[in-house]
N, C-alpha and C positions, 0 to 999 in steps of 0.2 A: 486468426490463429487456426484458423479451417478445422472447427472440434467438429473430427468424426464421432460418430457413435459405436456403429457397429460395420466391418467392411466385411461384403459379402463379395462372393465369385459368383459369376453367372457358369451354369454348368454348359450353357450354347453356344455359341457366336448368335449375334444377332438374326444373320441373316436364314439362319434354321429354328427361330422361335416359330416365325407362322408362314408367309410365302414369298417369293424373291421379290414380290412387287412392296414388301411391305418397307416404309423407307425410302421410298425413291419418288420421288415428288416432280412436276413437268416445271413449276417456277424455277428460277435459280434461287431467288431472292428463299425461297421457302425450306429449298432443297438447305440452301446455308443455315437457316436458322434450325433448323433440322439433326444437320449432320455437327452444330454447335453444342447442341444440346445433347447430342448422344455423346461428343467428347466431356463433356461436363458430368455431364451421367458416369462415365467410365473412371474420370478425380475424382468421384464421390462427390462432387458438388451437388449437392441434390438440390437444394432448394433454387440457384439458379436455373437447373436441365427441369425442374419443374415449368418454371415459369415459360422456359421458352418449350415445353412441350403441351402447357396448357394453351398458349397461342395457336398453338399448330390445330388442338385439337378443337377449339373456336370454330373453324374453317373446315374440320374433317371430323365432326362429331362422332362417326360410325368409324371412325379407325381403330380398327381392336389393340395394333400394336402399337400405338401411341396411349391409348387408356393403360397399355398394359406396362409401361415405359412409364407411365405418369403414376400409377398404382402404386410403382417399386418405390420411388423417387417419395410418395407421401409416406414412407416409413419413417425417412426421415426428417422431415417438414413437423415441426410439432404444432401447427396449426392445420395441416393435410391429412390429419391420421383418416376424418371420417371419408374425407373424400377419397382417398386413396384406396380405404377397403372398399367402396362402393365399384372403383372401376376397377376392382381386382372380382369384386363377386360379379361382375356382370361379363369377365371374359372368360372365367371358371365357364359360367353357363355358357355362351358359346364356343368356347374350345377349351371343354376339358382338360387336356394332355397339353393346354401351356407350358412351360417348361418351368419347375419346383413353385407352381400357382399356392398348392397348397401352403408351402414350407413361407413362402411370402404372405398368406391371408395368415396364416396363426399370427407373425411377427405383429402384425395389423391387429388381429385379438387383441393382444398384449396392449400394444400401446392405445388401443381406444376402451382402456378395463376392462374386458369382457376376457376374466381372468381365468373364470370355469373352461368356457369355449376352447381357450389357448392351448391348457391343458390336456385337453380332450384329445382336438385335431394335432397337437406335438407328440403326446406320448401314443397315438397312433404312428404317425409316422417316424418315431423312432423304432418302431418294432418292423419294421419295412428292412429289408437288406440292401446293400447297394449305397447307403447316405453317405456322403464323404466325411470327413472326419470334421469339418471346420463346420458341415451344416449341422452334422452330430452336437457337436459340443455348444454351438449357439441356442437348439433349442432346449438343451438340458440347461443353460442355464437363463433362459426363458423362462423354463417351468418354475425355478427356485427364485425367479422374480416377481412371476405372479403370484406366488404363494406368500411372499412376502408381501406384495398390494394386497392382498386379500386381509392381512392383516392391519397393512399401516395406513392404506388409502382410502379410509373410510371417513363419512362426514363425521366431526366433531364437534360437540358444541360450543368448549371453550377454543375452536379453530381462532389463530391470531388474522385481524384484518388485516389482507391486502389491499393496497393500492397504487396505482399507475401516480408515478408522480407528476405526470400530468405534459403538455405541448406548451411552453420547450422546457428541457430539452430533446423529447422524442419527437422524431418526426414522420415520417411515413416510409422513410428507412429501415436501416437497421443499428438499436444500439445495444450496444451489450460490455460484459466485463468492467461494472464502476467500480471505481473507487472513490473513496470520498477522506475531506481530511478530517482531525478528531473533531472539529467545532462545528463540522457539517454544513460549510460555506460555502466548498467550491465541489465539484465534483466530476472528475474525467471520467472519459468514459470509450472503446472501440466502436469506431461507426465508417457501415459503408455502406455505399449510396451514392445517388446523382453527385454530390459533392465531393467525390475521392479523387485525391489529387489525381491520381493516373486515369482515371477515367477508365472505361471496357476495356478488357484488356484479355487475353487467352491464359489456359493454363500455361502458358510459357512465359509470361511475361510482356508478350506483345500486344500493340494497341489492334484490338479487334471490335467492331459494331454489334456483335452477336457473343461477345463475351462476359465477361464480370466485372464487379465494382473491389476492389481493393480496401483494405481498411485502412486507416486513419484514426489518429489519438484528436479526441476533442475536449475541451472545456466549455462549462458553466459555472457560473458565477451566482451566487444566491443574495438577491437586492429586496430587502422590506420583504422577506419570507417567503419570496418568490425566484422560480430557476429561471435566470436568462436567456436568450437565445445562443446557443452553442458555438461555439468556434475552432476552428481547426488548431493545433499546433504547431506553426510554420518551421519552426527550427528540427523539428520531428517527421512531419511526413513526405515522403516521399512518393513517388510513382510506383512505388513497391508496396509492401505489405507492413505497416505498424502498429503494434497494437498492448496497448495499456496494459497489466496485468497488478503493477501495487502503487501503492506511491509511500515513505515513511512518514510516522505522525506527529511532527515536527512542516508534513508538506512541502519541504526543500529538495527531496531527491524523490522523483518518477521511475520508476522500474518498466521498460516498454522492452517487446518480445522482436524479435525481427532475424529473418532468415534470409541463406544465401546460397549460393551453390556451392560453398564450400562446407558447409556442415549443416545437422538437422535443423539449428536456430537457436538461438543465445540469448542471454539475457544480458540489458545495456541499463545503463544510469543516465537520465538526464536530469540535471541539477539545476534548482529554480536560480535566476539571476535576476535580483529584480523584480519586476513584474512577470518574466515569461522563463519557460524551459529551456533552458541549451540544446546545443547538439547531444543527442547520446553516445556514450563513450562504454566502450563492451565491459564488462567487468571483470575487473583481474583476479587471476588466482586460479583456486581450481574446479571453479562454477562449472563454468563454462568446459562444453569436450567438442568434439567430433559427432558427438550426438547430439541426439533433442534434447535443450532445455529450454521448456518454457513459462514458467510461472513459479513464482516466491513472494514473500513476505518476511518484514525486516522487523526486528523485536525493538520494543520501547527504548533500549539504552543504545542502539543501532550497532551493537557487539557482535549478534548472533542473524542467520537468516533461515528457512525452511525455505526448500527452492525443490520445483520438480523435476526427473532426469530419466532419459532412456539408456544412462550407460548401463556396460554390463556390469553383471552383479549383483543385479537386484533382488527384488521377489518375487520379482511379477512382468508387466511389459514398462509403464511409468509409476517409479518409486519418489517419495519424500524421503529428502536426506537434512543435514543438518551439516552446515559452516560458522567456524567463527573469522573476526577480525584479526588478523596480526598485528605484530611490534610494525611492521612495513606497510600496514595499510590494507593486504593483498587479502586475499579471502583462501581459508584452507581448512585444514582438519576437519575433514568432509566426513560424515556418520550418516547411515541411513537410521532413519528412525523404527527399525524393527517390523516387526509382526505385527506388533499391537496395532498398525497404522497402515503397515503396507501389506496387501492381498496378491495373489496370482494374479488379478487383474489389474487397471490402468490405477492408480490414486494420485490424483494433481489437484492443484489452484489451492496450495494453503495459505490461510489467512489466519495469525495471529493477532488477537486482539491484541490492543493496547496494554491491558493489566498484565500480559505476561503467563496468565495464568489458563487460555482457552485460547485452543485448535479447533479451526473452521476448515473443513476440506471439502474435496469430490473422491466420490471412489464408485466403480462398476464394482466393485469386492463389495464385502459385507455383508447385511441385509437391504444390497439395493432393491427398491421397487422396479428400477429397470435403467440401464446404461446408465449416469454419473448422478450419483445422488450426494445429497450435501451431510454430512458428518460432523460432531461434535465429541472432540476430546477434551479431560482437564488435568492440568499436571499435579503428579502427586506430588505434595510436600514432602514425603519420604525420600523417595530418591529423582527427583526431579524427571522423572518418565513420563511421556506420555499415557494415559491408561486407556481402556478397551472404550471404542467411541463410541456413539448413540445416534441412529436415525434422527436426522431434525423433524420427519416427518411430511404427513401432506398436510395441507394443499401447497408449500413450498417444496416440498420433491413429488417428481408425477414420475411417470412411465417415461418420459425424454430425459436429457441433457439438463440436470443441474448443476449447473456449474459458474465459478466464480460469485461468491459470496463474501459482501463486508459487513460491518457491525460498526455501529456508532458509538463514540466511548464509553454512555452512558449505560450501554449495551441492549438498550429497549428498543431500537430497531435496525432492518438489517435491510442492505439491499440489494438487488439480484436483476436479473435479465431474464425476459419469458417472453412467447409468442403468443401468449393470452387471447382467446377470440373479445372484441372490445379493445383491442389497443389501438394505439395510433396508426400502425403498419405493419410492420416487420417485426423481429422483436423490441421490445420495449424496456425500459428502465420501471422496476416498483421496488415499492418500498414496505416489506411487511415491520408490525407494532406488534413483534415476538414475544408471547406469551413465554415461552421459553429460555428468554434472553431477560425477559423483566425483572429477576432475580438480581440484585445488586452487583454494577460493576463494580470491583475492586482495583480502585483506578483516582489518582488523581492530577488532573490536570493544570499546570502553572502557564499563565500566556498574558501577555501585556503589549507594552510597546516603549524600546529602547529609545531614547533621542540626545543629542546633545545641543544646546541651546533650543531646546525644544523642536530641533529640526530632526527627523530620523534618523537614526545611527545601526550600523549593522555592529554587535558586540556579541564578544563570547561569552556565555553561559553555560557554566559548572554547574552539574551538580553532584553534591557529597553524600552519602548514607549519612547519617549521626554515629554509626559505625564505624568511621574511618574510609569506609571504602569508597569510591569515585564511580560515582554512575554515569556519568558521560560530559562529553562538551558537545555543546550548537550555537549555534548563529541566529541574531536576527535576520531579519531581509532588508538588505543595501536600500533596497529602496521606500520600505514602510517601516521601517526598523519594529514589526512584528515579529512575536516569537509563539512558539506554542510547543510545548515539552509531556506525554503522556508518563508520569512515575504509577511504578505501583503504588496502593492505597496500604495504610496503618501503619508508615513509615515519618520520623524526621527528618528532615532534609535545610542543610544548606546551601543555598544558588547566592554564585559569585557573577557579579555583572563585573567585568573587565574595560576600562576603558586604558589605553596604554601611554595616554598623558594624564587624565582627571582622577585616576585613581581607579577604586574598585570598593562597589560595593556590594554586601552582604544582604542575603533576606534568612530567615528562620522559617521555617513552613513545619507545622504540626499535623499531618495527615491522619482524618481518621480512618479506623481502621473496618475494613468489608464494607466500604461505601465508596461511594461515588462523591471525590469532590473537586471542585473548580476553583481553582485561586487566580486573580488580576492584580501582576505586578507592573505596576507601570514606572520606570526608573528613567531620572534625566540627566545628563550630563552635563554641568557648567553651570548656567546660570545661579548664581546665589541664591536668588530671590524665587526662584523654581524649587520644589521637592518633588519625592517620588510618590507614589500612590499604591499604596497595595491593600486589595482586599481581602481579607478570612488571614493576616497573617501577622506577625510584629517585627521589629527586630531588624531595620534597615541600618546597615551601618558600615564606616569605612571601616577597613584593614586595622588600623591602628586605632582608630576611635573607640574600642570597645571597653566599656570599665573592667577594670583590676579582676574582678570577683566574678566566677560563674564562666568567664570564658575560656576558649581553647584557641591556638592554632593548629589546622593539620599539617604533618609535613612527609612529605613521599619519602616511603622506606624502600628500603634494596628490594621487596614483594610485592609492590607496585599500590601497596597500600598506604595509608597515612597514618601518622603518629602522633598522638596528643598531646602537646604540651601547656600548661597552664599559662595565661599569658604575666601576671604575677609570679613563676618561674624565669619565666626570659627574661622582663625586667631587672630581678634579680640581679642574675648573670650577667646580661649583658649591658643594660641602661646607662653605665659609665665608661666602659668601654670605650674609646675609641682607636679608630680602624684604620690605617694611612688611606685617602682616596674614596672613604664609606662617609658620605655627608647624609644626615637628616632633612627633611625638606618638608617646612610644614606650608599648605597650600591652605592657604584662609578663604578662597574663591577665586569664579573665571568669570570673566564678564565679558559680554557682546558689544557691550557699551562703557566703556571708559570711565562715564562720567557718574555709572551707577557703582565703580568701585571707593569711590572717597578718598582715593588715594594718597592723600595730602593727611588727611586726620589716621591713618592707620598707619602713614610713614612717620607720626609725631609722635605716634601711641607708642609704636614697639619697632620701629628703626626696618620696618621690609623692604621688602626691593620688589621689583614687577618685570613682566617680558611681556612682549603683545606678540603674537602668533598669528599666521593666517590660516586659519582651517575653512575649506569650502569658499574657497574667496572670500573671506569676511573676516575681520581681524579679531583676536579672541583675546582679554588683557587675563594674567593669571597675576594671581597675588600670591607672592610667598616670601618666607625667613629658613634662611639653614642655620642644621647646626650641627655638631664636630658627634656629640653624644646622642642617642635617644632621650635620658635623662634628660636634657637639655629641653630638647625638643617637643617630650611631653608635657613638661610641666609649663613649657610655654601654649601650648594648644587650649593646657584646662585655662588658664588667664585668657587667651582669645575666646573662647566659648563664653564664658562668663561675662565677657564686655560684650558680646551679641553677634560671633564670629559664629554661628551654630553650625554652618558648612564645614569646620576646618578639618582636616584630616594629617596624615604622618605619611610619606613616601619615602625613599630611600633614592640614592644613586650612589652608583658605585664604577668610577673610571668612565664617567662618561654616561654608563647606560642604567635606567630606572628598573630598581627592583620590587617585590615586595617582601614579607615577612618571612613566607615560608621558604621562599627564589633565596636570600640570605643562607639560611641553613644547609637548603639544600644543595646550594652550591659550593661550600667550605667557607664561606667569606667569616660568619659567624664559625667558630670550632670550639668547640667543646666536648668531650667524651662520654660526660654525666646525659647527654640530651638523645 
């Protein structure tokens, strides 16, 4: 995502910093890596025009104008600052009248703490006349950033440990921007390096030997508590530029950044299939402009997203704004999130937690210690605002580029991208154990594994407020039939597992509340002789199985909420009823194997009938009896339960096609005015 920090104008052309020989080299081969690097220099790519002007200077130790080229270029390097000032103090002493030497050794100050110094030599040459207005204004707020280190950049004792999560998946590359998903197993991440699919390449996009490496979307995989060795994402990278920025936590949809010459850079969805990410697909609505967007994060019910944007309008140069989901899918009703969030300056890479309730950002605004430091908001209860944020602090924000930051759902640690001296290479993936985040998540998390015949099933999964209202639907994965669901915490919830022949069943989940909890529901489809499994929870149950007393159905009202009706009301009403083409169907079990239904002693018992099915190539026998009433039909289920049918449940069909309780009502099939 090429995160500049600070872009400066040279006030010379080159070839008037020091004398026409400077730059002009008798190899070819030298001369290119040379003149590669000065274009690299002029992108702002500083850390590669480093590298190839540190070779250079290997070979031409005494070159002033290459130390002088490598000096600028360690501004931006956040493992180069010391070196950098070093060969910027040593061409001050030989040639004085460098060109803005000074204005370049304060920035240098700055980023190696030497906060006093900074100060001194900036507001000196602010009182100089003649500074152009862009070097004006950078060291003024240079100044209000090391006054700001002076305050925040000091050791602490309760400082939270960092650490390098360790090779692999770093490697003597570059990785940066993770994410990770809520249960902290797998984790992507932007890496470029030897292994970028396009290989060297120029600012233009052409394969050149003396150019750069491209980023690329990678995965790891976390086996017996340990990171795998990383992998590219084939369906994602290309010979261009891709690069990670969220993924939701659910871990089904990737948010990756990618640009083009048609617009600044967009933000695309790639959606887990299986085991691996699709193609990404741009995203619709009105995310996306003609301008830069690069970075977002998607809220726990996948309704709402925080995305960054250089359109016009904002408050600054990049603003955080706010969309929601539409009735059509499409993303719209676009709000910047204000003042309280957005500065004059750049504010990107937000990350909402899981619980809904804490904004992780970058902003060069605020009380940055210097260009993107990381940020912390929490929403108020009152009127669902974001409120005024709070430095995270050092030693995770320094004088460079803080940016791109997640948080584990527990919220006690967080992980971030640094060029740490001790890393592997380039930058590195750590992991700070945030004193600051240790404070309870408010968050609970539901995650199991779907199957039917104990074989993986990808099924939908509802879930309800106890309030009526509907907090989202998701998927297993087609091919682990895994689920994993982040709700907020001190909430009731019912999750509906769907299966669109075996029925649907129900869980209850009591969340406590301002705590962090984890629930394992593990649910199977078919097999008789199989149940489901859930931890910390009660209350598994069909559609229809639910006794007389204590329960409800919900059913979608015209406000897109649901309405409670007692299920001892319906009966009532409707129990005798009957419907021309509305048949009752009570499924006593589904068996994989024929001979484990008894089909002979349950055709003596109570006159059923059977169908065999082939789901997944394998034939599937269901057992059932219809009937004309529910009436009917319940009172035959409690007789099957009691003779040791304990699976049976109540479905519906109507002209053909399978309903459930509420699909009835809300469709007119059931009418009544009282409901």
């Amino acid at each position: 995502m090429n995160k500049v920090i600070l872009i400066l104008v040279l006030a010379m052309p080159f070839s008037a910093l020091f004398s026409q020989k400077d730059g002009v080299y008798k190899d070819p081969q030298e001369q290119k890596l040379f003149d590669s690097g000065k274009t690299l220099f002029e992108e702002k790519m500083y850390t590669v025009a480093y590298e190839h002007f540190s070779t250079m200077l290997a070979k031409y130790p005494d070159d002033l104008y290459l130390k002088y080229l490598t000096g600028i270029c360690g501004i931006y390097v956040s493992d180069k600052h010391r070196e950098g000032l070093q060969y910027l103090a040593e061409v001050k002493v030989r040639n004085p009248k460098s060109a803005d030497i000074d204005y370049y050794m304060a920035l240098l100050y700055h980023k190696n703490y030497q906060f006093d110094t900074c100060i001194a030599l900036a507001n000196k040459l602010l009182g100089k006349p003649g500074m152009s207005p862009e070097f004006r204004a950078n060291l003024e707020r240079v100044i209000e950033n090391c006054k700001n280190g002076k305050e925040l950049a000091v050791e602490r004792p309760d400082a939270p440990p960092v650490s390098n999560i360790g090779m692999p998946p770093n490697t003597e590359a570059a990785e940066y921007s993770p994410v990770i998903t809520s249960d902290e197993e797998t984790i992507l991440f932007t890496y470029r390096g030897k292994e970028s699919k396009g290989g060297l390449r120029d600012a233009y996009g052409k394969p050149n030997d003396y150019g750069f490496y491209g980023e690329d979307v990678y995965i790891s995989k976390k086996v017996n508590g340990k990171w795998q060795l990383a992998t590219g994402v084939d369906n994602i990278n290309t010979e261009s530029n891709e690069a990670v920025i969220a993924i939701s936590n659910d871990g089904q949809q990737l948010f990756v950044y990618k640009a083009d010459e048609t617009n600044g850079g967009d933000i695309y969805i790639s959606r887990l299939q299986g085991n691996a990410f699709g193609v990404p697909e741009k995203m619709n609505g009105d995310i996306n402009t003609t301008s830069w967007e690069g970075s977002i994060s998607m809220s726990g019910d996948q309704k709402k997203v925080i995305f960054a944007s250089e359109r016009p309008g904002g408050l600054g140069g990049k603003d955080l704004y706010e969309a929601v989901k539409l009735p059509d899918n499409t993303w719209g009703r676009v709000k910047n999130l204000g003042p309280n969030i957005n500065t004059p300056f750049d504010d990107d890479a937000p990350f909402v937690h899981p619980d809904g309730r804490t904004l992780i950002f970058s902003s060069k605004g605020h009380n940055s210690i210097g260009d993107f430091d990381l940020f912390s908001s929490s929403l108020s209860q009152a009127d669902s605002s974001w409120q005024k944020p709070s430095n995270i602090g050092y030693p995770v924000n320094t004088t460079d580029d803080d940016i791109y930051y997640c948080m584990s759902a527990d919220g006690k640690k967080g992980y971030f991208a640094s060029a740490k001296t001790g890393g592997a290479g380039d930058k590195d993936i750590y992991m700070e154990e945030s004193l600051l985040f240790s404070k309870n998540s408010y968050l609970t998390v539901i995650k199991g594994k779907i199957t039917e015949n104990l074989r993986p099933y990808s099924a939908d999964v509802t879930i309800y407020f106890s309030d009526k209202r509907h907090y989202g639907t998701f998927k297993s994965n087609e091919l682990s039939g895994n689920y994993l669901i982040s709700l907020p915490a001190g909430k009731d919830y019912l999750v509906s597992f769907y299966h669109p022949i075996l029925g649907e069943k129900l869980v209850d989940i009591s969340a406590k509340p301002n705590d962090y909890t984890e629930v394992i529901a593990n649910v199977n489809f078919g097999l008789s002789d199989t149940t489901q499994t859930v931890e910390d929870t009660t209350n598994v149950r069909a559609v229809f199985n639910a006794p007389a007393s204590g329960t409800v159905t919900e059913i979608g009202g015209g406000n897109g909420e649901l309405k409670k009706i007692s299920r001892a009301k319906l009966l009532e009403t409707f129990a005798s009823v009957p419907v021309s083409e509305l048949k009752y169907v009570v499924q006593l079990g589904a068996y994989s194997r024929a001979e484990n239904s008894n089909i002979k002693k349950l055709k003596d018992m109570y006159g059923i009938e059977k169908v065999t099915i082939i789901k997944d190539d394998a034939p599937l026998t269901i057992v059932y009896k219809e009937f004309k009433t529910w009436k009917e039909a319940n009172e035959f289920m409690e007789v099957a339960k009691k003779a040791g049918q304990k699976d049976a449940f109540i479905t519906v069909t109507y002209k053909g096609k399978r309903y459930y309780l509420k699909d009835i009502i809300e469709a007119g099939i059931w009418k009544n005015s009282d409901l």
